[in-house]
C-alpha positions as a Markdown table, in Angstrom:
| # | Residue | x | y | z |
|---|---|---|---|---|
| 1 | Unk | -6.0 | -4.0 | -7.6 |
| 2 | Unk | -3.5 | -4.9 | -8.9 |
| 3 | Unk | 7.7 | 15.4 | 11.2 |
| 4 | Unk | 9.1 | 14.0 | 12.7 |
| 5 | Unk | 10.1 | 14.5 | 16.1 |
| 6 | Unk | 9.0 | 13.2 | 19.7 |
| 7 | Unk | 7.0 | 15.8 | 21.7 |
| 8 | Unk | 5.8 | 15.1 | 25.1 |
| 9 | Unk | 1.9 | 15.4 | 25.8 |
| 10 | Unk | 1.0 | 18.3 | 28.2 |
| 11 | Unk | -2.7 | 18.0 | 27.8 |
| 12 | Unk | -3.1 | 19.8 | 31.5 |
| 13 | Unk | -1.0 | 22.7 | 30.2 |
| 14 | Unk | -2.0 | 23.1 | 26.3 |
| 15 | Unk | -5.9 | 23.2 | 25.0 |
| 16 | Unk | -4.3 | 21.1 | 22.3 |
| 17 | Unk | -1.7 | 18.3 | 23.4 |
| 18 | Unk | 1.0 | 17.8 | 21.0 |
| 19 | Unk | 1.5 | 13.6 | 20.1 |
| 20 | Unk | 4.7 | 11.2 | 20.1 |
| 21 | Unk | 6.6 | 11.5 | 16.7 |
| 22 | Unk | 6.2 | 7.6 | 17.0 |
| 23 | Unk | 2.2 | 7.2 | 16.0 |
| 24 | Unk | 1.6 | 11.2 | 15.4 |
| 25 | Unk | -0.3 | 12.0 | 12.0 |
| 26 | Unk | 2.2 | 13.4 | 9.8 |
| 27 | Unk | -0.2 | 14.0 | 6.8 |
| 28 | Unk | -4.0 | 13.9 | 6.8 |
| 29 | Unk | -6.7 | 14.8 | 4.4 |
| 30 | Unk | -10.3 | 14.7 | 6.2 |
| 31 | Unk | -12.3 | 15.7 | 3.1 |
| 32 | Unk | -13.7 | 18.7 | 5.2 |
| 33 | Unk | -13.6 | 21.5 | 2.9 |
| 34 | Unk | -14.2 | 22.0 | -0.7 |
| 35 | Unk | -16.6 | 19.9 | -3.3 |
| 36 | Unk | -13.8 | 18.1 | -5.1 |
| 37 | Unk | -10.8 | 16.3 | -4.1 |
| 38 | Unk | -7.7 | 19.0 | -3.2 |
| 39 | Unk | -6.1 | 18.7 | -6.6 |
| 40 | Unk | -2.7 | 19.7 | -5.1 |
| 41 | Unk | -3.0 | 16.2 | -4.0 |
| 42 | Unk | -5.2 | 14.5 | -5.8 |
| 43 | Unk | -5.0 | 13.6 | -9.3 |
| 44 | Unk | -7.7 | 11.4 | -11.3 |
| 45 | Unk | -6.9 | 7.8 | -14.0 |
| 46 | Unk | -9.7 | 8.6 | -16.5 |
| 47 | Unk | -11.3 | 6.3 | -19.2 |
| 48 | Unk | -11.9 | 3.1 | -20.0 |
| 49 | Unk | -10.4 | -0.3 | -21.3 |
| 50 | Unk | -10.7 | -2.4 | -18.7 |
| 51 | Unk | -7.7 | -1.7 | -16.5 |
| 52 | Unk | -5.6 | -4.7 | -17.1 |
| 53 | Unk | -8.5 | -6.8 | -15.5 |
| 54 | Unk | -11.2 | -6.8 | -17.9 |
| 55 | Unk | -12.9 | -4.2 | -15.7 |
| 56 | Unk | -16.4 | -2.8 | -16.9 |
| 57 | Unk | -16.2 | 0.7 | -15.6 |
| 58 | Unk | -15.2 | 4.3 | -17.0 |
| 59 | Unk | -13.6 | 6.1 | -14.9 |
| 60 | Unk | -14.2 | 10.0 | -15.0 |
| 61 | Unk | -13.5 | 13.4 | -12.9 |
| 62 | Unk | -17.2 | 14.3 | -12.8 |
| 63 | Unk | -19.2 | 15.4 | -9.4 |
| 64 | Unk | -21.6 | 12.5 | -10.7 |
| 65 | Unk | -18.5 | 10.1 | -9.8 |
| 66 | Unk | -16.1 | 11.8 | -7.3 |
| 67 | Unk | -16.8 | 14.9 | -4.5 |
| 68 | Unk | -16.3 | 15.6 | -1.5 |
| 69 | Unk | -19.9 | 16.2 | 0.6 |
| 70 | Unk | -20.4 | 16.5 | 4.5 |
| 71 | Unk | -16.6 | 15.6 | 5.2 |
| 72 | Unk | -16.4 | 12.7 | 3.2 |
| 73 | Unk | -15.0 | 11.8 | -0.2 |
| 74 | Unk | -17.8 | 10.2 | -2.1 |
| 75 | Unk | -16.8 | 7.9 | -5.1 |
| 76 | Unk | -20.1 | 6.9 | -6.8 |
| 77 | Unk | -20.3 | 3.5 | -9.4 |
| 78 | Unk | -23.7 | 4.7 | -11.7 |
| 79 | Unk | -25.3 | 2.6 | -14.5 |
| 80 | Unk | -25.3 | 4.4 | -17.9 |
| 81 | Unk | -26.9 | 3.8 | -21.3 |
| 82 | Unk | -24.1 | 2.3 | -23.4 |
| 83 | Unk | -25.9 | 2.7 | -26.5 |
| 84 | Unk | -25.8 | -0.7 | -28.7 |
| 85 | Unk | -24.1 | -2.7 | -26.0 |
| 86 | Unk | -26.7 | -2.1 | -23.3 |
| 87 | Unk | -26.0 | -1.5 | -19.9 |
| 88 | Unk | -22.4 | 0.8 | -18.9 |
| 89 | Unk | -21.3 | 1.7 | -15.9 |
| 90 | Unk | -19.0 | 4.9 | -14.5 |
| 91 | Unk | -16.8 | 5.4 | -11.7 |
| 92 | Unk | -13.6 | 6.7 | -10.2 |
| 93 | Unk | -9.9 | 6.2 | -9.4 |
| 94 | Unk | -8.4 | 8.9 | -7.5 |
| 95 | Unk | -4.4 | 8.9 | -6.8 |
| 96 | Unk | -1.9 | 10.7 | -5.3 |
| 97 | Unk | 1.3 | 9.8 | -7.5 |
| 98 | Unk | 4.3 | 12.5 | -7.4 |
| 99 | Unk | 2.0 | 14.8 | -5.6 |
| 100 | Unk | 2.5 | 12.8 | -1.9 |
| 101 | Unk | 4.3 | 9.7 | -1.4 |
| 102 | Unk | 5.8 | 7.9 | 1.6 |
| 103 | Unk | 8.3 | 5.1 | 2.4 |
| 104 | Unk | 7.3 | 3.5 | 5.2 |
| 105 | Unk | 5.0 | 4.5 | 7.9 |
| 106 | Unk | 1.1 | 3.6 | 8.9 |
| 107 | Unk | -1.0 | 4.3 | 6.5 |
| 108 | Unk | -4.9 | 4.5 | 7.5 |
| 109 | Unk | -8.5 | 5.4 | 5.9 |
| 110 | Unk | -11.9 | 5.1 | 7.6 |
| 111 | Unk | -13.9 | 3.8 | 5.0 |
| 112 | Unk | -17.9 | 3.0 | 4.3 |
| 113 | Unk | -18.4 | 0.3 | 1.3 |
| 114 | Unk | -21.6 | 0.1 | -0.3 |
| 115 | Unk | -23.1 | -2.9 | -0.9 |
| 116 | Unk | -21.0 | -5.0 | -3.1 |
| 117 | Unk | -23.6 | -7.7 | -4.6 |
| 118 | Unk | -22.4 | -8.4 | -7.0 |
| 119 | Unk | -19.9 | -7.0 | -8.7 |
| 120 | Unk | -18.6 | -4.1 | -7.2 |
| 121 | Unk | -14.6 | -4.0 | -6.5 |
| 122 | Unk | -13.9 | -1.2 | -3.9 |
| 123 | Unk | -9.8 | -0.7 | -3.1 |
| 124 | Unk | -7.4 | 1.1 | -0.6 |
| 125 | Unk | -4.0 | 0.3 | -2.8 |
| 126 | Unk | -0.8 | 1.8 | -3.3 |
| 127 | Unk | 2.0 | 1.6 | -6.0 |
| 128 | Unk | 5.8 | 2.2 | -6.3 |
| 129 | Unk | 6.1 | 6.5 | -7.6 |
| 130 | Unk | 8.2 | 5.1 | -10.7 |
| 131 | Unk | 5.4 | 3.3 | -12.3 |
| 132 | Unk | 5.4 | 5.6 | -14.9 |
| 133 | Unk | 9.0 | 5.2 | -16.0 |
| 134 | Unk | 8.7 | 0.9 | -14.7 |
| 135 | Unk | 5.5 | 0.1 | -15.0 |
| 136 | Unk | 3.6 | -2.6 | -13.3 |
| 137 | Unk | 4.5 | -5.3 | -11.2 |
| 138 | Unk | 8.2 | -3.5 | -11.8 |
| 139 | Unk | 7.0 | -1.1 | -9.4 |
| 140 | Unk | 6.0 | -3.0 | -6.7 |
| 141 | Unk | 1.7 | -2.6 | -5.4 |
| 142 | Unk | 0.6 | -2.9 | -1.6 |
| 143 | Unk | -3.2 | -3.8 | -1.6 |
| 144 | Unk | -4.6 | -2.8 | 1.8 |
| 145 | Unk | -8.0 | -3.7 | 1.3 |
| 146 | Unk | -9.6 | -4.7 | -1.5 |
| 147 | Unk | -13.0 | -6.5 | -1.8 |
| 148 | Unk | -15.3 | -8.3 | -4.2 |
| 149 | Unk | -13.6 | -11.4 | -4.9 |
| 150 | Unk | -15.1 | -14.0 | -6.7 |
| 151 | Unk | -15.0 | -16.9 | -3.6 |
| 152 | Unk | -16.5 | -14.8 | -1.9 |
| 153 | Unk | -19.5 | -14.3 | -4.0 |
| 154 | Unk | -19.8 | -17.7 | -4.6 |
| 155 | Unk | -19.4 | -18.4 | -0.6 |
| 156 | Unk | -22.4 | -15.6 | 0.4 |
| 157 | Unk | -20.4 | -13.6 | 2.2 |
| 158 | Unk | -19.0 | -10.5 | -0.7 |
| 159 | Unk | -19.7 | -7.6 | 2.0 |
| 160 | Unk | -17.2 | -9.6 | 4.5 |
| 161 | Unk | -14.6 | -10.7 | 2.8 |
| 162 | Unk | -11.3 | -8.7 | 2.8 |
| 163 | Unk | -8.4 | -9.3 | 0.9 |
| 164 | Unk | -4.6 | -7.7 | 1.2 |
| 165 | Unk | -1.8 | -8.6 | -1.4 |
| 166 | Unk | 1.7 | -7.4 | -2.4 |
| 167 | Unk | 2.7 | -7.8 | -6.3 |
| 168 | Unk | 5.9 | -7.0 | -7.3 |
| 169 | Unk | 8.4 | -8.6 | -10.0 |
| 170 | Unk | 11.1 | -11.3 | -9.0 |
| 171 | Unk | 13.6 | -12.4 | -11.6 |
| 172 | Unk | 11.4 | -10.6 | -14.6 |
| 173 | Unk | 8.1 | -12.3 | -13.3 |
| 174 | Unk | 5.1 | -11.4 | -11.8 |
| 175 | Unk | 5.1 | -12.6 | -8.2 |
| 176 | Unk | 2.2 | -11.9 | -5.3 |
| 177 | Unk | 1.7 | -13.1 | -1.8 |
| 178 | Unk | -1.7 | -12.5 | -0.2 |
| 179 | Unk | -4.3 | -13.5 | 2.3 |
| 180 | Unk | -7.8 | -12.5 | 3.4 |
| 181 | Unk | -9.7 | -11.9 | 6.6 |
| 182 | Unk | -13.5 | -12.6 | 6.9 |
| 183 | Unk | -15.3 | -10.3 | 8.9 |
| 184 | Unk | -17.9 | -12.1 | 11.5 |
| 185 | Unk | -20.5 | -8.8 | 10.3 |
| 186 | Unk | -21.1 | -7.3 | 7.0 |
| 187 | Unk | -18.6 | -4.2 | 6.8 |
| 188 | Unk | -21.2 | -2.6 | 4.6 |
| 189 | Unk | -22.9 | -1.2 | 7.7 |
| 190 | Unk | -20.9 | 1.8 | 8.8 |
| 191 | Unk | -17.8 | 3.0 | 8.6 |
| 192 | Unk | -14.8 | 0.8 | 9.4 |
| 193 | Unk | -10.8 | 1.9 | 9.5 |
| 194 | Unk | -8.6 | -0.1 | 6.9 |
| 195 | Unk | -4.5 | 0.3 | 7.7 |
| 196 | Unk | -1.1 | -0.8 | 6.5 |
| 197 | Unk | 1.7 | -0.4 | 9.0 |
| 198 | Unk | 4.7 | -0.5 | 6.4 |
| 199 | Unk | 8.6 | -1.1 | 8.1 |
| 200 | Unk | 11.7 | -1.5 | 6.4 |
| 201 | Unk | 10.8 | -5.2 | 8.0 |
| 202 | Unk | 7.7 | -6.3 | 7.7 |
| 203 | Unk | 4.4 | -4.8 | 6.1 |
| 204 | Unk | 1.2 | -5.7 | 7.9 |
| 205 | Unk | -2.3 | -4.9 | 7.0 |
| 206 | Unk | -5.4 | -4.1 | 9.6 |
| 207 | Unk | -9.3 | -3.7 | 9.7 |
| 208 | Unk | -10.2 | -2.3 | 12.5 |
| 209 | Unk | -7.3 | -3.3 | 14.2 |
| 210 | Unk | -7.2 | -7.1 | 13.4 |
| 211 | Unk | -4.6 | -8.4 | 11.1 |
| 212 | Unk | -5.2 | -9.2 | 7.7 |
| 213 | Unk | -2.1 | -10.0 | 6.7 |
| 214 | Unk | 1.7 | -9.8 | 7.2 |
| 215 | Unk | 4.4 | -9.7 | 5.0 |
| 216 | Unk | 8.6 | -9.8 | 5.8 |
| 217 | Unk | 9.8 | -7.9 | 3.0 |
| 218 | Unk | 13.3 | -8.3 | 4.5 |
| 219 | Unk | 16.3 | -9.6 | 2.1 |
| 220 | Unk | 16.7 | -13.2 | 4.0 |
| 221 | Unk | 12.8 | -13.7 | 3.3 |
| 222 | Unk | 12.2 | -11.4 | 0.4 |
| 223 | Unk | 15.2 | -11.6 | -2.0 |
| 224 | Unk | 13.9 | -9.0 | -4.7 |
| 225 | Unk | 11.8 | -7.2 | -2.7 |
| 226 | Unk | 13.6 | -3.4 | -3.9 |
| 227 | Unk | 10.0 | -2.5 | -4.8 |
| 228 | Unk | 8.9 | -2.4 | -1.1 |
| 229 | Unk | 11.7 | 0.1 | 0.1 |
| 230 | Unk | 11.1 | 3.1 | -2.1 |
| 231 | Unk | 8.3 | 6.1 | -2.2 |
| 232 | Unk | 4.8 | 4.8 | -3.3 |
| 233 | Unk | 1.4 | 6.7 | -4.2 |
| 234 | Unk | -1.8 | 5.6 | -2.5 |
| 235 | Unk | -5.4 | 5.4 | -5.2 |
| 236 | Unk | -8.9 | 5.1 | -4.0 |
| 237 | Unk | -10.9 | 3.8 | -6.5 |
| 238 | Unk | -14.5 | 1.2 | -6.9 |
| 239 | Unk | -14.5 | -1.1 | -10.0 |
| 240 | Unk | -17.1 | -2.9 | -11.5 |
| 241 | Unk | -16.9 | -6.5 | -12.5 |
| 242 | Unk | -13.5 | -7.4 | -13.8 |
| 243 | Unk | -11.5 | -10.8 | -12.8 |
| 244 | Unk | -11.4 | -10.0 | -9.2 |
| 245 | Unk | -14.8 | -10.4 | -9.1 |
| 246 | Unk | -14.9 | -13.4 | -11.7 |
| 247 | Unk | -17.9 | -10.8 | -13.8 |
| 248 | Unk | -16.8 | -10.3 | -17.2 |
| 249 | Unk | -20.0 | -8.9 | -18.4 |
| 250 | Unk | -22.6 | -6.4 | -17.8 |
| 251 | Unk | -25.6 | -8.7 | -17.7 |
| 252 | Unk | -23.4 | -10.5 | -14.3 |
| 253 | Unk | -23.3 | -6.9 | -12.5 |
| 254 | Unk | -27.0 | -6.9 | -9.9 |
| 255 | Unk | -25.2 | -4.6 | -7.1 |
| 256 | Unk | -27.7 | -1.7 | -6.9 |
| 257 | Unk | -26.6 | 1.6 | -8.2 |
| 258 | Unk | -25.8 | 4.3 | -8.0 |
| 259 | Unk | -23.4 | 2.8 | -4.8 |
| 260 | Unk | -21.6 | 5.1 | -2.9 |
| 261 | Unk | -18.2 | 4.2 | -1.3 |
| 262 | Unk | -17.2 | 6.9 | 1.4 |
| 263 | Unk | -13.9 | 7.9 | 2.9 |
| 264 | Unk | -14.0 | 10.2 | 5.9 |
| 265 | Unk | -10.2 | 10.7 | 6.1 |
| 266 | Unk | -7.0 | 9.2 | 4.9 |
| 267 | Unk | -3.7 | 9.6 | 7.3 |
| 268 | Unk | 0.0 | 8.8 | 7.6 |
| 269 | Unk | 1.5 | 8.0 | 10.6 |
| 270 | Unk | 5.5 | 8.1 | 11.8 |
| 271 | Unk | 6.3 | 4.7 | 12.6 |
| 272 | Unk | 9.7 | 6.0 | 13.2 |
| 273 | Unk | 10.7 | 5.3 | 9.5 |
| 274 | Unk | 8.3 | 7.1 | 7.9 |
| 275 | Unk | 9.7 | 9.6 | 5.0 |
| 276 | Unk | 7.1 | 11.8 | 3.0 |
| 277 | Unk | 7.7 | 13.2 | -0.7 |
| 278 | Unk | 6.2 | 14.6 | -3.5 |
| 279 | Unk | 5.1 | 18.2 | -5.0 |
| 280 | Unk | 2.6 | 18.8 | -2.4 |
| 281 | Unk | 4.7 | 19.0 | 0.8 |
| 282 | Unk | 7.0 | 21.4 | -1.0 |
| 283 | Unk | 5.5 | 24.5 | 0.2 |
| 284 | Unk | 4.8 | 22.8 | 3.7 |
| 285 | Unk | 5.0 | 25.0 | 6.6 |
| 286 | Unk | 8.8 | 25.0 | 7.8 |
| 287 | Unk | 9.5 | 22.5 | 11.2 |
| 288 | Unk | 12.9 | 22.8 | 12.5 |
| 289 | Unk | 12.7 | 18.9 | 12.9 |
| 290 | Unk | 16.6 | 18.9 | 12.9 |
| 291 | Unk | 16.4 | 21.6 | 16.2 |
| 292 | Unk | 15.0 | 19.1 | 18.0 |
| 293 | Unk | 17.1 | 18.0 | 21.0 |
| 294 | Unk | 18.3 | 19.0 | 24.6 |
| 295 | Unk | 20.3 | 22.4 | 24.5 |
| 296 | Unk | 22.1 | 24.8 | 26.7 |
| 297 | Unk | 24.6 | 27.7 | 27.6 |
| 298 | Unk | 28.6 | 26.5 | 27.9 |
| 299 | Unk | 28.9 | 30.2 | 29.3 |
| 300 | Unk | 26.7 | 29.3 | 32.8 |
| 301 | Unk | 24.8 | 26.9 | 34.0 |
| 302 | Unk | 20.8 | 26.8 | 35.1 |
| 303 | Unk | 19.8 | 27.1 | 31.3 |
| 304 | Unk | 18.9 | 24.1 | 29.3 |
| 305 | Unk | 16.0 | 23.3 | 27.4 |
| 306 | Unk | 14.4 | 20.7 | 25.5 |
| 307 | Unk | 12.9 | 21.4 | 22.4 |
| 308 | Unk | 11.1 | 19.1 | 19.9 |
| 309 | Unk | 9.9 | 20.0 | 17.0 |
| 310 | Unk | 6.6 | 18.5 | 14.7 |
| 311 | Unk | 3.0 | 18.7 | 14.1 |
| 312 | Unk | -0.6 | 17.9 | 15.8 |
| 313 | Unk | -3.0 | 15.8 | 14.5 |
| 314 | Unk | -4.3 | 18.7 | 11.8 |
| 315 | Unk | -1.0 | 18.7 | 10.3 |
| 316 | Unk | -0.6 | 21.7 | 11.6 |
| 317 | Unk | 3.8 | 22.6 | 12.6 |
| 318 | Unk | 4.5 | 23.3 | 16.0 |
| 319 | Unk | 7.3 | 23.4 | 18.8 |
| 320 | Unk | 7.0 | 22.4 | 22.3 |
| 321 | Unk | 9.9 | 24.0 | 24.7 |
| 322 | Unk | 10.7 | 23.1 | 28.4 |
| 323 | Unk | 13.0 | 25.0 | 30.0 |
| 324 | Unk | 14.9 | 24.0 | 33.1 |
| 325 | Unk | 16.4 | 26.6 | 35.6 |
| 326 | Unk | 16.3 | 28.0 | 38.8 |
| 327 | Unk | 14.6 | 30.6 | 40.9 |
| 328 | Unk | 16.8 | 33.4 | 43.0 |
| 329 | Unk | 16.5 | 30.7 | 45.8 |
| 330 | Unk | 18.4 | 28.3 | 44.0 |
| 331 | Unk | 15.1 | 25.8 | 43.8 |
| 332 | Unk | 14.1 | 24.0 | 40.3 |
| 333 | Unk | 11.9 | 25.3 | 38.4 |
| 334 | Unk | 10.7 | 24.8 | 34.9 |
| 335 | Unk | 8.2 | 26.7 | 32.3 |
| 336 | Unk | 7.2 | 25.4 | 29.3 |
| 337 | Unk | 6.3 | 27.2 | 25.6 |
| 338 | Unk | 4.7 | 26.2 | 22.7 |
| 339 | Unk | 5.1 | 28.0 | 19.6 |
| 340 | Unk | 5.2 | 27.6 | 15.6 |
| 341 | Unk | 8.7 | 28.3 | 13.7 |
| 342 | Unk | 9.2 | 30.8 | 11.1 |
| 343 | Unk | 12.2 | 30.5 | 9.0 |
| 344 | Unk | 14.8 | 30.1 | 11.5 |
| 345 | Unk | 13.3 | 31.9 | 13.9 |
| 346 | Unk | 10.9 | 30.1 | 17.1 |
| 347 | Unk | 8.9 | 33.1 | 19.1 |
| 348 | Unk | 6.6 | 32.1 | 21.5 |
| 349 | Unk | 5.2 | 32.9 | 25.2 |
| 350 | Unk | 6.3 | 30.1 | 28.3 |
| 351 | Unk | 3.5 | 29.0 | 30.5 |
| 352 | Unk | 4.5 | 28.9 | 34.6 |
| 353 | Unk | 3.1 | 26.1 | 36.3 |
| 354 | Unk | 2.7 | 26.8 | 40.0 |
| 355 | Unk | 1.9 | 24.8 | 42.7 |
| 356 | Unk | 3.3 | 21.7 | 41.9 |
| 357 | Unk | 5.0 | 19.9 | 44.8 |
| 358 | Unk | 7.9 | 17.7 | 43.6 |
| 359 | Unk | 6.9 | 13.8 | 44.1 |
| 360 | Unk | 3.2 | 15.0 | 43.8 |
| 361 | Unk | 0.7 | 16.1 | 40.8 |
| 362 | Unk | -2.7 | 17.3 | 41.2 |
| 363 | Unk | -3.7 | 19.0 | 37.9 |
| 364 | Unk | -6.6 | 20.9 | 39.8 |
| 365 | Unk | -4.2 | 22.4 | 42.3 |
| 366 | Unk | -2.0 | 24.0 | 39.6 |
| 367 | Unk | -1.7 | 27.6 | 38.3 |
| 368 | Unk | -0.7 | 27.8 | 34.8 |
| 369 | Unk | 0.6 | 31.6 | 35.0 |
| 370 | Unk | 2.2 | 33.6 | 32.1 |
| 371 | Unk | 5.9 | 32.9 | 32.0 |
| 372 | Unk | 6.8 | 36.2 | 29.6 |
| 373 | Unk | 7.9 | 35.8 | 25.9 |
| 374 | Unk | 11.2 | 34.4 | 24.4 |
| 375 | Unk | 12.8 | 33.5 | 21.1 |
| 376 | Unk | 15.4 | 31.6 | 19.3 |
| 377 | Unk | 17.4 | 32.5 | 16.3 |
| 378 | Unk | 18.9 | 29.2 | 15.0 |
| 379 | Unk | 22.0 | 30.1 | 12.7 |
| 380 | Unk | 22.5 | 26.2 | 12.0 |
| 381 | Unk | 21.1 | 22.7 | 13.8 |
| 382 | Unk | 23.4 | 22.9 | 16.9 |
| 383 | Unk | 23.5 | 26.6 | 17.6 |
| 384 | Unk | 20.7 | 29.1 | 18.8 |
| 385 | Unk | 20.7 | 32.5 | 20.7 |
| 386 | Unk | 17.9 | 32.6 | 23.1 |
| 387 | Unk | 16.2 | 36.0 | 24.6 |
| 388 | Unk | 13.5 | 36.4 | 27.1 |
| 389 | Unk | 11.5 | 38.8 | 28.8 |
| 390 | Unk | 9.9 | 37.6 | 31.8 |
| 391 | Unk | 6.2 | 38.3 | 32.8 |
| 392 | Unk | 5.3 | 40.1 | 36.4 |
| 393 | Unk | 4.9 | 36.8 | 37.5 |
| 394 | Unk | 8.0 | 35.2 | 36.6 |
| 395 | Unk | 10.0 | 38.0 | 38.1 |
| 396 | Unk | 8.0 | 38.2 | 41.3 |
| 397 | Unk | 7.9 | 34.7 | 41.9 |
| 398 | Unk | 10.8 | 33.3 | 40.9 |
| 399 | Unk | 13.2 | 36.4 | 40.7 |
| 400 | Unk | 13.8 | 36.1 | 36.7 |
| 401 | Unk | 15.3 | 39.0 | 35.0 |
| 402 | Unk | 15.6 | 39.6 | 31.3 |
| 403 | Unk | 18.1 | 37.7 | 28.8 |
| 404 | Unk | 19.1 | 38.9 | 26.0 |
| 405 | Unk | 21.0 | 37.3 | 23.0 |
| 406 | Unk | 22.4 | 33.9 | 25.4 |
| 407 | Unk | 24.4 | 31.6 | 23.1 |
| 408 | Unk | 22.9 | 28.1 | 22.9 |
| 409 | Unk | 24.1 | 25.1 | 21.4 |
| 410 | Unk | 22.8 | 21.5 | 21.1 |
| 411 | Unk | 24.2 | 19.0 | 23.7 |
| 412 | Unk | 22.0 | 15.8 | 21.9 |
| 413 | Unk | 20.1 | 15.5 | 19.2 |
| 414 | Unk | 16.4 | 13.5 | 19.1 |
| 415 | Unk | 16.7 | 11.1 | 15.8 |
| 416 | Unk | 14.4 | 12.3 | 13.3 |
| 417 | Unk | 14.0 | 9.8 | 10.5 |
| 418 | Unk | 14.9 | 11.2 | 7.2 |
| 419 | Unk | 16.8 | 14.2 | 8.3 |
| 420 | Unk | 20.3 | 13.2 | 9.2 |
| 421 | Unk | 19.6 | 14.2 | 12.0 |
| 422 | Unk | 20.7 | 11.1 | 14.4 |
């Protein structure tokens, strides 16, 4: 075929631990609701005329072709009745152009092929968002997996044989630079996770884990390699026949239908340059990524916090809070919150460990007790007023009394790619 913040892991204090930004799902769909791709997200190529490859398929939106059943989008090639010219053939291409795109990051989908003999062409691709105003190889196209290629038909070895290739346009021509990975077992068996970890360095392509492929898209070895540093679109789609596969008729095609492919999920990463775009992040739940830092109180000492700002692996926003002080005693203490933003306001309740000794950690000895409630009211990204009412325990044990309205400001900020915030 041709978020972003660091947040520590506190899985002994939280039910759910909160990820690095570095490697932490920024976007996911896991196909586990609905019957039909989320069309905030999803959007459908329809029709037929070969595709620019002489392809054999129509592609439609039909529950015959595309659905999503028992948490897994299902793309399903069928054989039709093509009146006078015999056999016909359906399928489906689903993309996400101008509804989510990314520039940069690790891009991932855990995906079941059917059997591909012969003539079935099953893909994991992305292209540049301006291929409508560009088109093609203008706007640049990352293959992450595609499959079906002719050699490898010819060779035996169809369901092993996976290829990764970049296409993009150098001096008004088509260039592409590609190479392949044969799997030791057929990858028709079970599921099996295809990736792209995408830098403003180096693209580099993964099934399960092994490279495939990698590709310096930096100036000094790429010199018109623009295509590869701007938002692209990802598509999901299984062709039948077409030049990949070397089939150019429907009497070629034996694969046995109807085939399904199946993707459990498709996720996006941070790699720490990861930006995401597009209509259907417009109306995500706010994250005060630009908050995210170490902050305290010019007017006294024994108050400063960390706070850092992103999502868990649902997508879901959330803030993690550690707060450094002091008992009455003058001995260190700290509590820790975890909360979701709204607006510009964080409210959330602080969790107590007790029982730690410093120089020691035994998660079995430790009393996670109720630390009492506080909240921050953010008037800009470097200045916060912080209240707090303290729980029984927190003014028993460590003498806390109430705070309200203490001005904060940010002494550091964590870098979050794509914000300004550096």
């Amino acid at each position: 075929m041709q978020f972003l913040s660091r947040t520590a892991t506190l899985v002994w204090l939280f039910a759910s631990s909160v990820g690095t930004a570095y490697g932490q799902v920024i976007w996911s769909d896991e196909f586990d609701s609905g019957t039909s791709p989320d069309p905030a997200v999803w959007s459908y190529d329809i029709g037929a005329g070969g595709w620019g490859n002489e392809e054999l398929q129509e592609y439609t939106n039909t529950p015959e072709n595309v659905r999503i059943e028992n948490g897994n989008l299902v793309i399903t090639v069928r054989e039709t009745t093509a009146g006078d010219t015999g056999r016909g053939f359906t399928s489906a291409r689903v993309r996400t152009e101008n509804k989510l795109t990314f520039k940069y990051g690790r891009i991932e989908a855990r995906i079941k092929i059917p059997d591909l003999a012969d003539g079935l062409w099953p893909a994991f691709w992305t292209l540049g968002n301006d291929f409508s105003q560009v088109g093609w190889p203008f706007c640049g196209e990352l293959d992450i997996m595609e499959m079906g290629n002719s050699a490898a038909i010819s060779a035996g070895i169809v369901n092993q044989y996976v290829g990764s290739t970049a296409h993009w346009e150098d001096n008004g021509n088509h260039v592409y630079y590609g190479k392949t990975l044969n799997s030791p077992t057929r990858l028709d068996d079970g599921f099996h996770i295809f990736s792209m970890n995408w830098t403003p360095s180096l693209v580099t392509t993964y099934l399960d884990g092994e490279q495939i492929w990698a590709f310096n898209i930096t100036s000094d070895s790429c010199t018109d390699c623009s295509e590869f540093h701007q938002p692209h679109f990802m598509i999901l789609n299984v062709a039948v026949g077409g030049t990949y596969p070397g089939l150019l008729s429907s009497d070629q095609i034996t694969a046995a239908m109807p085939a399904e492919m199946l993707i459990d999920y498709v996720r996006i990463y941070d790699n720490g340059f990861t930006e995401l775009g597009g209509s259907s992040i417009k109306d995500d739940p706010v994250i005060g990524l630009e908050y995210s830092g170490s902050w305290y109180s010019s007017e006294q000492s024994g108050h400063g916090f960390s706070m850092e700002f992103g999502k868990v692996a649902d997508g879901s926003p959330t803030a993690v809070v550690y707060w450094y002080t002091y008992d009455t005693l003058g001995n260190p203490i700290f509590l820790v919150g975890q909360g979701v933003q709204t607006e510009n306001t964080l409210e959330f309740e602080f969790v107590s460990p007790y029982g730690m000794n410093y120089g020691e950690f035994d998660p079995d000895s430790v009393v996670r007790e109720s630390g009492g409630t506080a909240r921050f009211d953010f008037s800009d990204p470097d200045h916060a007023i912080f209240s707090y009412t303290p729980s029984e325990f927190s003014v028993s044990a460590w003498g806390h009394t109430p705070i309200d309205s203490l001005p904060l400001q940010k002494l550091f900020a964590i870098p979050v790619p794509g914000t300004g915030n550096q």
